[in-house]
C-alpha positions in Angstrom: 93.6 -119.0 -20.8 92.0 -120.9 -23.9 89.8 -118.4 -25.0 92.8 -115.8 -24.8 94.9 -118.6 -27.2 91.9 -118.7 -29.0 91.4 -115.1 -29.8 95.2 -114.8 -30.3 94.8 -117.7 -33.1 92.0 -115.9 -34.8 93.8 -112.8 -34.7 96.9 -114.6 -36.5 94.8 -116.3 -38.9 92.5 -113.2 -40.2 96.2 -111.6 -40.5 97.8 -114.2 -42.6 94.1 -114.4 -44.9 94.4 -110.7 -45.0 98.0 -110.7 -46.4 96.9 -113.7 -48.8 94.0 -111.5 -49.8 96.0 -108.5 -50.6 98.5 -110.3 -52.9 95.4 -112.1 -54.7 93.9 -108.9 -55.7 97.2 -107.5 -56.9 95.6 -110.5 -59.9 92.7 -108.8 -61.1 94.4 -105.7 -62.8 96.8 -108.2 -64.7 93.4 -110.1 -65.7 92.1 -106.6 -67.2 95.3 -106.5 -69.1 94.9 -109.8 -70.5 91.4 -109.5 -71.4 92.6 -105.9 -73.2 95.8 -107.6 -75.1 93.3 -110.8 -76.0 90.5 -108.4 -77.9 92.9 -106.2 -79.6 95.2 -109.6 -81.1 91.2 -110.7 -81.9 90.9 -107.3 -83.8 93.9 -107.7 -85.5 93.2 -111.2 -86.5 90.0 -110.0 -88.1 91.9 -107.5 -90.1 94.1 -110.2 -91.0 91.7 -111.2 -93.3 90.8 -108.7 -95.3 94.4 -108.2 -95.8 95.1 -111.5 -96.4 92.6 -111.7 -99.1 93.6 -108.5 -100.4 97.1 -110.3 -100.6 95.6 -113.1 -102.7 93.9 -111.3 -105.5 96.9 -109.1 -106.0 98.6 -112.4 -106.4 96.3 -113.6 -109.0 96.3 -110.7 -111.0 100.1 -110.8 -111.4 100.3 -106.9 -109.6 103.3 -107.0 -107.7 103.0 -103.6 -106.3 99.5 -104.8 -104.8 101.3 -107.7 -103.7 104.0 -106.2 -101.8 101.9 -103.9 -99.7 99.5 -106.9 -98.7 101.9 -109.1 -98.0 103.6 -106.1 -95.2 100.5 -105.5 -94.2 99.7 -109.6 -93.2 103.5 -109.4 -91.9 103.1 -106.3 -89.5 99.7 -107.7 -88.6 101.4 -110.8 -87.4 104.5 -109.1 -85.7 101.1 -107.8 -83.5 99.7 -110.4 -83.2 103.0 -112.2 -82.2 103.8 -109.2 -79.2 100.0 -109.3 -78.0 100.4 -113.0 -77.4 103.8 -112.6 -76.1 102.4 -109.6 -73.7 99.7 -112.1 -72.7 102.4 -115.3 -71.6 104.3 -112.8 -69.5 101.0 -111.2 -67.7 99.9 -115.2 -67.0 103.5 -116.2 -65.6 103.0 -113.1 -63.5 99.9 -114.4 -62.3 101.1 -117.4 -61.8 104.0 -116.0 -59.5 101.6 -114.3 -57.6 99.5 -117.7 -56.6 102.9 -119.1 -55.9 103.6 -116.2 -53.6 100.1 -116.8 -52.2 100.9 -120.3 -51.5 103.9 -119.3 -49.8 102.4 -117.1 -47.6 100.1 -120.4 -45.9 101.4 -121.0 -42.6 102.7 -124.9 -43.0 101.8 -126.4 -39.5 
């Protein structure tokens, strides 16, 4: 009788820790995504300064056509920027739902 409770617990709790498993893995894609939105918002932040320099010498040599198209281009560089980081929030709240739905899924005894 023990050892039948006994394999009937082991059987329940291998269940549950495969079902917490599965919904930790579902993680590891969203961490790809986040590793993909944090190089390209580094690669646009490198190109942010060429720009940005590009910006000042117009600036300095009074051409305010130069100027213009410098500054749009540091403007549209940030908007990136801006949706990359905003991307990346929203991929970490989901990871963070998905360890809350892992913690919900532990049997409370």
């Amino acid at each position: 009788m023990k050892e039948a409770n006994l394999a009937d617990a082991k059987k329940s709790s291998a269940k549950t820790v495969s079902i917490i498993r599965s919904t930790l893995d579902e993680i590891d894609p969203i961490k790809v995504k986040i590793k993909s939105e944090n190089s390209s918002s580094s690669a646009s932040k490198k190109a942010l300064s060429s720009v940005w320099k590009t910006f000042t010498k117009s600036v300095n040599k009074a051409n305010p056509s130069g100027t213009a198209d410098a500054l749009s281009g540091t403007i549209s560089l940030y908007r990136e920027i801006v949706e990359r980081k905003q991307k990346i929030i929203n991929l970490e709240n989901k990871v963070n739902d998905l360890i809350a739905k892992a913690r919900e899924q532990i049997p409370v005894e």
